[in-house]
N, CA, C and O of each residue as an XYZ file, in Angstrom:
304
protein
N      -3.950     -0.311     11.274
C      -2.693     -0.698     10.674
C      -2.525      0.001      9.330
O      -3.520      0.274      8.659
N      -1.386      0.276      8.948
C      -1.344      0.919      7.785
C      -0.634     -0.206      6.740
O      -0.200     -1.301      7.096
N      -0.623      0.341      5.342
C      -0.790     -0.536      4.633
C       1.044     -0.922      4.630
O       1.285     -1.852      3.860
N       2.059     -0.465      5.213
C       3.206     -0.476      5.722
C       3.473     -1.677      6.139
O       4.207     -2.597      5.780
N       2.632     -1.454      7.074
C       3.157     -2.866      8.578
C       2.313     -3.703      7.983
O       2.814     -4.813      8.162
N       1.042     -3.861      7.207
C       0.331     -4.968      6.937
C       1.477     -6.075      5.951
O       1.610     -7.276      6.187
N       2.481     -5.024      4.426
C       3.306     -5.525      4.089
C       4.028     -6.203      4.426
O       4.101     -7.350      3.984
N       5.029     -5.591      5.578
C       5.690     -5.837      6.544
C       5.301     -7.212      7.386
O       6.066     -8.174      7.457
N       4.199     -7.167      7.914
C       3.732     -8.361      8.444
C       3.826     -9.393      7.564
O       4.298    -10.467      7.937
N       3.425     -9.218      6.389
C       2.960    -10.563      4.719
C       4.250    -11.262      4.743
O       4.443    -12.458      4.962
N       5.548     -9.863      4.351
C       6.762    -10.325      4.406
C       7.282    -11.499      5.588
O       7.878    -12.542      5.320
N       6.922    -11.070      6.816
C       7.464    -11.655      7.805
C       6.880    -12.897      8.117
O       7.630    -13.830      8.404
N       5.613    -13.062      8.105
C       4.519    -14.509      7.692
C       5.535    -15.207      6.642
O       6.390    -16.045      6.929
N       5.245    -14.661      5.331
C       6.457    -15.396      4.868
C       7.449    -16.412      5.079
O       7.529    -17.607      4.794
N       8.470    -15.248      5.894
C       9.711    -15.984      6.036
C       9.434    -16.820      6.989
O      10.426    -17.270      7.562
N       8.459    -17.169      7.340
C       8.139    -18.359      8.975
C       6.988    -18.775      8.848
O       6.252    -18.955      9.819
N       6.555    -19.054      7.328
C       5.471    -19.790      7.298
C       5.145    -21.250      8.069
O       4.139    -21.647      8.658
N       6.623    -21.950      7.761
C       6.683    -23.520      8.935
C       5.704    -23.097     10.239
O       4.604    -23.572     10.522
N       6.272    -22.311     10.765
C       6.403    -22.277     12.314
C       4.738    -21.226     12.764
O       4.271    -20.862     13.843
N       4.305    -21.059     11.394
C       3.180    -20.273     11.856
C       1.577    -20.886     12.152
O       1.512    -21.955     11.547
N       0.608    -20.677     12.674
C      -0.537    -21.762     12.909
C      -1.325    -20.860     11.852
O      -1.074    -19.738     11.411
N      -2.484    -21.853     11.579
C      -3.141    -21.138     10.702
C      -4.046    -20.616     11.184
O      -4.485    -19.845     10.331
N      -4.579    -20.561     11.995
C      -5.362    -19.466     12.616
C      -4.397    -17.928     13.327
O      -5.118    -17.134     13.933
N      -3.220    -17.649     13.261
C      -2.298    -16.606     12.787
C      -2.607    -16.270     11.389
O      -3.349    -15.353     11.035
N      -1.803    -17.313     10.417
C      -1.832    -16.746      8.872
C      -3.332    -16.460      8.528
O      -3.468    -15.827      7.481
N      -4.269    -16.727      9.059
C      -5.981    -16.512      8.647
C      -6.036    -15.230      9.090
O      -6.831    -14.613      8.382
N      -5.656    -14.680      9.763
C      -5.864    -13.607     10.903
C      -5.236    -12.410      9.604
O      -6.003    -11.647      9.017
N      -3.928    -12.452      9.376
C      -2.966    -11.933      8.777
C      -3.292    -11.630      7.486
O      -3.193    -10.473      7.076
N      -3.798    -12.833      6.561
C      -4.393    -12.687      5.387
C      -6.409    -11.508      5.399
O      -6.991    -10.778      4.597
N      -6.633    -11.943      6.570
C      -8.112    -11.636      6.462
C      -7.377     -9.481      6.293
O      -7.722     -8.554      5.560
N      -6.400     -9.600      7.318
C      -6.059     -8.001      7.862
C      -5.793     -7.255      6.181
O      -6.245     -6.188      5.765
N      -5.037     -8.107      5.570
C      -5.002     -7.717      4.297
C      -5.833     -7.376      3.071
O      -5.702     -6.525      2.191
N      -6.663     -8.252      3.290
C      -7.357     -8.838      2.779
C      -8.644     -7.324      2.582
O      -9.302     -7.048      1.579
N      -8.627     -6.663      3.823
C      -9.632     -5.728      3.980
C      -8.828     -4.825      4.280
O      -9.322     -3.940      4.979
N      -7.424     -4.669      3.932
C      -7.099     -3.111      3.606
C      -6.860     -3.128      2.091
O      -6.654     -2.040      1.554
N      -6.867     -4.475      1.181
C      -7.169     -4.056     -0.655
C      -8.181     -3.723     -0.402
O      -8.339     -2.718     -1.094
N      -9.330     -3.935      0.337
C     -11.022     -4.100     -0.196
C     -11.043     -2.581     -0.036
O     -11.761     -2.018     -0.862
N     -10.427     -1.803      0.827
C     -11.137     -0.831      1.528
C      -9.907      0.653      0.466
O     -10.146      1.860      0.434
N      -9.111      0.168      0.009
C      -8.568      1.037     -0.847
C      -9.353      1.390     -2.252
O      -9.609      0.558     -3.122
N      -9.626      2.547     -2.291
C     -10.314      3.324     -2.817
C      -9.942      3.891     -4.481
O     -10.139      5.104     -4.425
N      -9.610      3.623     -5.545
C      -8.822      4.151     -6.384
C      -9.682      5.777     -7.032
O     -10.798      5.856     -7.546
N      -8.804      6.765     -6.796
C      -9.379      7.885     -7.552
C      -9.234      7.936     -8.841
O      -8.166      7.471     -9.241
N     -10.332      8.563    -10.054
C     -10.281      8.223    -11.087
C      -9.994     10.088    -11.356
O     -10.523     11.112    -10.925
N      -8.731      9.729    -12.412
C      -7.633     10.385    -12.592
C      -7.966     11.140    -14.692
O      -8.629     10.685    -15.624
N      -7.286     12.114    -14.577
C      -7.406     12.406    -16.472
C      -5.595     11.521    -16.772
O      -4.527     11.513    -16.160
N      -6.148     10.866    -18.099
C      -5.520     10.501    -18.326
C      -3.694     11.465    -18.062
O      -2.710     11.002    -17.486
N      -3.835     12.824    -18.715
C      -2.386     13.374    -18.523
C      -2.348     13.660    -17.512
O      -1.324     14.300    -17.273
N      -3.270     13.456    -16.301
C      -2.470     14.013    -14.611
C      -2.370     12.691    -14.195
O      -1.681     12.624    -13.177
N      -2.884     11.336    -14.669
C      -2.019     10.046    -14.459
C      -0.951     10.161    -14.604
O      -0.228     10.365    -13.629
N      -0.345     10.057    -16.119
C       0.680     10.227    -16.834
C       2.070     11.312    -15.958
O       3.269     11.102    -15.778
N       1.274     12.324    -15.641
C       2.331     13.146    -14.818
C       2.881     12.877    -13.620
O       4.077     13.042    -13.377
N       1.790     12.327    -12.575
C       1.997     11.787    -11.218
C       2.844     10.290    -11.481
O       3.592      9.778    -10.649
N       2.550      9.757    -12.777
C       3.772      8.772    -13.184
C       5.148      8.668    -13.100
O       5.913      7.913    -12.498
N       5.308      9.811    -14.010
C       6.722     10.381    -14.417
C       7.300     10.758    -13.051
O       8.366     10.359    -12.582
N       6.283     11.719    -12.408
C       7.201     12.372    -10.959
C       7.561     10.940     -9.932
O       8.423     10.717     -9.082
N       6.584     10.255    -10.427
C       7.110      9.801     -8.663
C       7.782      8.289     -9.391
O       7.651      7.154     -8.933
N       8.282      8.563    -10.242
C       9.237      7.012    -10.917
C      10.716      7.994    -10.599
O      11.627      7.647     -9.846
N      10.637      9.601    -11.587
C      11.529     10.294    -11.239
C      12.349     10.454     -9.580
O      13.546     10.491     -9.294
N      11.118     10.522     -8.720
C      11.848     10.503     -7.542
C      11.844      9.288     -6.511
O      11.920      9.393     -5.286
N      11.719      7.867     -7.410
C      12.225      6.749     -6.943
C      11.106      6.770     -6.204
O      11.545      6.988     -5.075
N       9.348      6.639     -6.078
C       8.719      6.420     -4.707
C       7.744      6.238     -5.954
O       7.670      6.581     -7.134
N       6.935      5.390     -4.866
C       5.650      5.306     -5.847
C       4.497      5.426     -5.789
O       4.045      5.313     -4.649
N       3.612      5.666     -6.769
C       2.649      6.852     -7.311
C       1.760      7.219     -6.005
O       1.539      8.416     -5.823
N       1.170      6.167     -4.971
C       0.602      6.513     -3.900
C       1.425      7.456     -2.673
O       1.186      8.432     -1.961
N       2.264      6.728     -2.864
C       3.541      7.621     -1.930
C       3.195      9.210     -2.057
O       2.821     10.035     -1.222
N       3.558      9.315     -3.839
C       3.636     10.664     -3.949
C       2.398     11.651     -3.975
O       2.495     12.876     -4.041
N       1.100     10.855     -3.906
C       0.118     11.039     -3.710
C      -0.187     11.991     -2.207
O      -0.439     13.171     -1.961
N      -0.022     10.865     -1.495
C       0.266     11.203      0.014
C       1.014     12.124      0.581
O       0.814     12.747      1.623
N       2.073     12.186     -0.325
C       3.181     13.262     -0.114
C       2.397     14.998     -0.438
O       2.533     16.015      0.242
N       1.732     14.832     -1.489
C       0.837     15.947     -1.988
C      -0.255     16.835     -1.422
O      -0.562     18.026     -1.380
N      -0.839     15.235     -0.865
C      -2.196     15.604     -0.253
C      -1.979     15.979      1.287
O      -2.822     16.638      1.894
N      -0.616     15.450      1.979
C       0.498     16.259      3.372
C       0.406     17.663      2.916
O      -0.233     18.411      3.655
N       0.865     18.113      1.957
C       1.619     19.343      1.360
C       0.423     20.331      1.037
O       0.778     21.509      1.002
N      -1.187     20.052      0.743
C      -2.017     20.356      0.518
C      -2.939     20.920      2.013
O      -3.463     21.975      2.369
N      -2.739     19.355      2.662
C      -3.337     20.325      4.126
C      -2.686     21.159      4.628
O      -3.157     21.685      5.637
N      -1.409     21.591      4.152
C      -1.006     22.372      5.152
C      -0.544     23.764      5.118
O      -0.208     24.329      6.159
């Protein structure tokens, strides 16, 4: 699952928490739960933080997005 649909899912748990069992929402939370654990943060210089900031506030997406967008653009 990507970290997309896991959102997506949180959101939708959410809106139907009544109607949901908790061995669903356990399920849902655990899925989450181990895609924070398993996200990795790269340690960055302070001014290529600062830059990958600016760009990707500039183009409305954010900083992982544009990350991803880079590292697409890099393999290829």
């Amino acid at each position: 699952m990507t970290r997309l649909s896991i959102a997506e899912e949180l959101e939708s748990a959410a809106d139907r928490i009544g109607d949901m069992s908790r061995a669903d929402l356990q399920i849902i939370l655990r899925r989450a739960a181990l895609m924070l654990r398993n996200v990795a943060g790269v340690p960055l210089k302070p001014a290529t933080e600062d830059a990958l900031n600016s760009i990707a506030a500039e183009m409305k997406i954010g900083r992982s997005d544009l990350i991803q967008i880079i590292a697409r653009m890099a393999g290829n």
